[in-house]
N, C-alpha and C positions, 0 to 999 in steps of 0.2 A: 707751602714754601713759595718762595719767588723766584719770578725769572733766575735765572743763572747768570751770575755775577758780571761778567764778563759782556754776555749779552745786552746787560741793562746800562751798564756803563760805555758800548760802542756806540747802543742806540741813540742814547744821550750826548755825543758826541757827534754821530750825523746832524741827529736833529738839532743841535744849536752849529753846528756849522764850522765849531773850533775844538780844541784839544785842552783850552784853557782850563786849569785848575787854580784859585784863590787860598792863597794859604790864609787860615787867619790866626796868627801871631800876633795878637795884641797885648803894646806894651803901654803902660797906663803910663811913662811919660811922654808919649806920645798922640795920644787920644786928645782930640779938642778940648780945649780948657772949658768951653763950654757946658760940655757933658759932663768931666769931670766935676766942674762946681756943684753942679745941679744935684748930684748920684751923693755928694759928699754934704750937700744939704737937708737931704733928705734921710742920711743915715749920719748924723755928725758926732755919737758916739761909737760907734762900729766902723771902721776904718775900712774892714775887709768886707763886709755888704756894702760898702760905699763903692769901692773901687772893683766888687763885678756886678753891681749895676751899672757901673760907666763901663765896664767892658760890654757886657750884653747889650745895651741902649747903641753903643759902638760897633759893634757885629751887625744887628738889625739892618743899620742903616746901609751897610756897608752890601749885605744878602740881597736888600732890595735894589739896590743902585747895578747889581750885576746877574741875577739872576735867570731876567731875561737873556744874556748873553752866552755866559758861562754853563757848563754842565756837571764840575764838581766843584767844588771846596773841602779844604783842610786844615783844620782848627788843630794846633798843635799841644796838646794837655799843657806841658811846661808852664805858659803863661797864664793859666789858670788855677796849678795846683798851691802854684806860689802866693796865693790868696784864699788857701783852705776851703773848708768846706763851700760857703757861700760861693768860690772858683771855680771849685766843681761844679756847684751848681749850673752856675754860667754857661758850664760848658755844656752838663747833658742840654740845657734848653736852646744852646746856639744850635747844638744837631738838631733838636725839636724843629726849631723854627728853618733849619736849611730843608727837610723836609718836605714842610709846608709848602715850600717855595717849589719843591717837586727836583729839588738838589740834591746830585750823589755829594755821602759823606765817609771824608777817611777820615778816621783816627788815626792822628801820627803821633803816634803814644811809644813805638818803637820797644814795645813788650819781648820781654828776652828769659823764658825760664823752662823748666823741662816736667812732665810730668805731671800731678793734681796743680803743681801751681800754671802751671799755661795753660791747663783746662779751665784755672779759674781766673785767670786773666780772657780766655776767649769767649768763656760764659758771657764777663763782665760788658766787652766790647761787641761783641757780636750775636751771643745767644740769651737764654735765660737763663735767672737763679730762680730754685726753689726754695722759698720760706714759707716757714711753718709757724704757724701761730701758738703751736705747744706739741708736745709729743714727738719720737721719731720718726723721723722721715727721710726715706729713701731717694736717692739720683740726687745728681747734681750736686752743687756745692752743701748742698742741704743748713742753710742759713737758718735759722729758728730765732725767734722774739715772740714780743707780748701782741705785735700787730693785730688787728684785725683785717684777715684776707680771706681772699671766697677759696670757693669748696672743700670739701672736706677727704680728712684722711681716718685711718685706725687710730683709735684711742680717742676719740672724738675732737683731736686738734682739726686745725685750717688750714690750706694750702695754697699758695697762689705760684706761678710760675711770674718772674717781674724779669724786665730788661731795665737795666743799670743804664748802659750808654747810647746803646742801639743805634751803632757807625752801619753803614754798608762795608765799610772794611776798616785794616788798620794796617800799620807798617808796625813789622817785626823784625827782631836780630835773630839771623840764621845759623849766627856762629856757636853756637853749643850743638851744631846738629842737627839731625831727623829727628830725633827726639823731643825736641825746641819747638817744631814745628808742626810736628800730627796733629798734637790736641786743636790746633786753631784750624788745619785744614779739617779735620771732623767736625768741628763745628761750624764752620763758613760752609762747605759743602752742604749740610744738612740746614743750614739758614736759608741758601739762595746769596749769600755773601763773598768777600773777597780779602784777600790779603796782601802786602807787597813787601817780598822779604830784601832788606839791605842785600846788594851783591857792590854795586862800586861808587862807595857815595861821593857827593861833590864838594865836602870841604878840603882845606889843603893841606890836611897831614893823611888823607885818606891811602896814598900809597905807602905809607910809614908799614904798612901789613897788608893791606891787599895788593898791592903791587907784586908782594915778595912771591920769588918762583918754589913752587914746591915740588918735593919728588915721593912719591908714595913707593910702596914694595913692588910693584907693575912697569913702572917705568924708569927707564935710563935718565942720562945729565940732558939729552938734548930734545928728550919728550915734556920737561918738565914745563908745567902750568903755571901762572899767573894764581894767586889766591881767588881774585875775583873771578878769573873765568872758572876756577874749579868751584865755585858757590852758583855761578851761571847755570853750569852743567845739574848739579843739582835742582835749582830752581826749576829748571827745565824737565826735569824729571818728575818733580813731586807736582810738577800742573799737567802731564801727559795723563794721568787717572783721568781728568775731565774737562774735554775742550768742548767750549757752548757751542750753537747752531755758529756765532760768529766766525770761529774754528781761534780762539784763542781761549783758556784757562783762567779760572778763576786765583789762581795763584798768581800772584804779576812780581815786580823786582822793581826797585829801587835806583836806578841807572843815572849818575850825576851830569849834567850838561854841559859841565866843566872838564868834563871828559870828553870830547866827540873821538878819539880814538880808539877807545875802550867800549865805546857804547856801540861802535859796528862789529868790535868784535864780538861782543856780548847780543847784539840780535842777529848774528848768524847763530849764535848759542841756544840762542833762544826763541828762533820766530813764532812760537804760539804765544808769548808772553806778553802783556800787558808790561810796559815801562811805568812808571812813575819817577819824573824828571827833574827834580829842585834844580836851582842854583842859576834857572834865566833872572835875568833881570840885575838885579842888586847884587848877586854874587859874580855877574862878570861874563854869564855864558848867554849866547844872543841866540837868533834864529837858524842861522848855518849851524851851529853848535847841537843844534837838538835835532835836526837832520838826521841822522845816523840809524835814534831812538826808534826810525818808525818804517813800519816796512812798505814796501814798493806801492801799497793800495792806501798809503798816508794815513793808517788807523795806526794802530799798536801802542800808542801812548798818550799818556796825557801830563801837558809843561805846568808844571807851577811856578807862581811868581806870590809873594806876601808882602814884602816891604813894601817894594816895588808900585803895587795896588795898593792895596790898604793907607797906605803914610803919602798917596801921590802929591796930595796937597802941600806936602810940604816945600814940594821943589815946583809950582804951579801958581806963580803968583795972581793967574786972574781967578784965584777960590781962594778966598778963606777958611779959618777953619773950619766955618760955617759949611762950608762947601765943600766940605770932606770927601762925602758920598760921591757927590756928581765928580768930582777930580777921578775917583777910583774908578769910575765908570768910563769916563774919558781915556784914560792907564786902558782898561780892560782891554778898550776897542782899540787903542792904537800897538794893542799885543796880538791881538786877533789878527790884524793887517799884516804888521809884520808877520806874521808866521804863515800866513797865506802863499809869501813867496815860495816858502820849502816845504809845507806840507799839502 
């Protein structure tokens, strides 16, 4: 198993020196027309192998231009699945290649079910399936085809244990409950992995229901809670099982930057927790904004930006779109600066 979750993503975090996480959100009408022609020439009846090779060709560039920098990135399924299979593809190979690069990787896949199916959503993102080449076979999703995979089971079938997506973590929806959420934490836990479950996200209908005050059978009209801080409270619980040598949990939260009032209240809720920040940059929340997220020793989170970086070129007249990469790199560093002042 690997370090523990928590640990490998602070280290990673010292040692580049920022908090920065890279969303990548890539939307194919925004990717260099360059790339795009090329990726659509080389597949010009296949539409959807055209358009995730110009995504992935587009990621590449993008991994290398910050990787030195940065310590995560965050490839959001959405804009890959919406390109099928060949999308998919894209995607497990962008994690491949962030990797490489020696980059933590979330899945902000934002998986939400209870029971065999979130065991086999965390299989998918986080642990292994077992497939079988023929015959019954036990544990796990127990996938079976005609493959040929190594070693062997009863009945003289094959068996291999295979990783689908192989994130270091994922963001989950926590609102169906503990139950929502065991299966992924048994299997992060037992990976060396990590999770970040929704508590107060930063788009702007997000108080339309977390905002709202709740009262359970325990408390009166003037104890009652905030939605989000009552998912805090939870979150905070189901990562007290296992706090790393860092002394924070491999469970983290979701915490929008859009919020800075909510997100102090929420790391008094939660100070072993790992934030994960959307919403700097291009949705409106700046550097004092994300403040709040992180506690008194400036670790506890880490800010994402996607449009932001990835598309900088577009508001950066001395790059073309040639110059995509190097724009997002330049983005990077002048996020890193900024954030220098509050964390």
């Amino acid at each position: 198993m690997q370090k523990h979750f928590a640990d490998r993503l602070m280290d990673a975090v010292k040692k580049k020196g920022n908090p920065i996480c890279v969303g990548l959100d890539p939307r194919l009408d925004k990717i260099p027309e360059f790339i795009c022609n090329e990726a659509f020439k080389k597949f010009p009846k296949d539409p959807m192998k055209a358009a995730a090779t110009a995504i992935l060709e587009f990621n590449k560039g993008i991994i290398d231009a910050v990787a030195d920098i940065v310590p995560v990135v965050k490839p959001q399924i959405a804009f890959y699945e919406c390109f099928g299979a060949p999308g998919v593809q894209a995607y497990i190979e962008t994690l491949d290649y962030a990797h490489e690069k020696d980059l933590i990787t979330i899945a902000d896949a934002k998986r939400n079910d209870i029971g065999s199916t979130a065991e086999a959503y965390a299989e998918a993102f986080l642990g292994e399936t077992s497939v079988s080449g023929g015959g019954n076979v036990a544990g796990k999703s127990g996938v079976s085809g005609g493959a040929d995979v190594a070693g062997e089971v009863s009945g003289g079938a094959t068996m291999a244990c295979v990783r689908a997506f192989d994130a270091d973590s994922i963001t989950v929806n926590g609102y169906l409950g503990s139950d929502g959420i065991k299966p992924f934490m048994k299997i992060a836990k037992g990976e060396g992995k990590g999770l970040f479950v929704l508590v107060k996200t930063s788009n702007p209908s997000s108080g339309e229901l977390q905002d709202l005050f709740v009262l359970d059978k325990n408390c009166k009209g003037e104890n009652a809670k905030t939605l989000y801080e009552i998912m805090g409270y939870y979150v905070d619980s189901w990562g007290a099982c296992d706090l790393g040598e860092s002394g924070y949990s491999f469970v983290g939260a979701v915490v929008g930057a859009t919020y800075p009032e909510q997100a102090k209240k929420l790391r008094e809720i939660m100070p072993n927790t790992i934030f994960l920040v959307p919403g700097y940059g291009a949705q409106g929340g700046g550097a004092a904004d994300v403040k709040p997220c992180f506690n008194k020793d400036g670790l506890g989170a880490v800010v994402n930006s996607s449009r932001g970086i990835i598309f900088a070129y577009e508001k950066n007249e001395k790059f073309g779109p040639e110059g995509y990469a190097e724009a997002a790199r330049e983005a990077t560093i002048m996020m890193k600066e900024d954030l220098k002042a509050v964390v």
